[in-house]
C-alpha positions, -999 to +999 in steps of 0.1 A: -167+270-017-151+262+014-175+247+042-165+269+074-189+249+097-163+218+096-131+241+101-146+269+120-130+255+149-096+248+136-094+285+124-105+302+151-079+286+174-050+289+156-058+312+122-039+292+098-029+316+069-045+292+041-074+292+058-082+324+065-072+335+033-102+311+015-124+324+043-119+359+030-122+352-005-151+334+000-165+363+021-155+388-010-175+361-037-208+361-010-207+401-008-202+401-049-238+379-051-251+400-025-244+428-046-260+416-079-286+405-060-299+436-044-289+455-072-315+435-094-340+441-063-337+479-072-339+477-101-374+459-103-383+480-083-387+507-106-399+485-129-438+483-107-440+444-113-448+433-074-443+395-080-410+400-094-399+424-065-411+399-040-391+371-055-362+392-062-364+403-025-367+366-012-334+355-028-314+385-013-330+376+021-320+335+012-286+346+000-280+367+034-291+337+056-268+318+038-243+344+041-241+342+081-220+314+086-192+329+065-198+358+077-199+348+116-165+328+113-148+360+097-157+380+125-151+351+148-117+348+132-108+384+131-117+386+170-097+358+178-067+377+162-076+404+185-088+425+155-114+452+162-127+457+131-114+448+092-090+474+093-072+461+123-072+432+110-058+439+074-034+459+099-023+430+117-017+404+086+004+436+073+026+431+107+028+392+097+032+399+063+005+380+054+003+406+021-023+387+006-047+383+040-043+417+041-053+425+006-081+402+007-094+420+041-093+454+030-114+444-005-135+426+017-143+457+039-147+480+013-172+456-003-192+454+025-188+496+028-201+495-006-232+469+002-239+486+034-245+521+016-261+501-015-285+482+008-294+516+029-301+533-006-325+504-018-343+503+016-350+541+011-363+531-023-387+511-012-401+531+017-402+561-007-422+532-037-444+523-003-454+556+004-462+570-028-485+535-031-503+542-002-508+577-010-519+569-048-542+540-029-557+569-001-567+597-028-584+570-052-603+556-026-610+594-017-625+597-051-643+570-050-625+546-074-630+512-059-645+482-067-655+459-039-620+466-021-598+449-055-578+485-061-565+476-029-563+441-039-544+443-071-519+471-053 
């Protein structure tokens, strides 16, 4: 994997097409992970083990931190070719004929359409799995089923 911290500067000033081209590719690898990774979140998360959810959680939230700097010198990149926005941009490298930029951009925007709508469906998951604990939680405490606080405890 390409380090973009060292060559962020170099591409940003002049967008070399080599470059840019690893910076997508690497940007389409991080959103595949991202995917498996959140996908395996939801999954557990049907599955009622906590500890597992909270790990599996913990590496999507490591694997986005360590998303950001690819992420950051795309966007950087894209606004220094006076791109708006992905499309623009795959636009733009189509003007060039930079054919494969431009294939790589519009497989990276639809992968992050895809994670965007993946990530807002798992989030509702979870509020929906943290409501109906707190509900559960609520009515046995109503009836009584408690012992020293460890229903809550164990939930």
């Amino acid at each position: 994997m390409i380090s973009f911290a060292s060559v962020l500067n170099e591409v940003t000033a002049d967008p070399e097409p080599g470059l840019v081209t690893g910076m997508l590719q690497s940007g389409l690898g991080l959103v595949a992970e991202l995917n498996r990774k959140l996908q395996s979140l939801d999954d557990l998360m049907l599955s009622g083990r906590p500890e597992e959810i909270a790990e599996a959680a913990q590496l999507v939230e490591t694997a986005l931190k360590r998303a950001s700097p690819t992420f950051s010198a795309i966007a950087v990149t894209m606004e220094r070719l006076g791109a708006r926005n992905l499309q623009a941009a795959a636009e733009t490298f189509r003007a060039s004929e930079q054919n494969d930029a431009a294939s790589l951009t519009d497989a990276l925007r639809l992968a992050l359409g895809r994670f965007a709508k993946r990530s807002v469906e798992a989030g509702r998951r979870a509020q929906h799995l943290n409501r109906g604990l707190t509900a559960t939680l609520q009515t046995l405490q109503e009836l009584g089923v408690q012992e020293s606080g460890r229903l809550i405890a164990e939930a």
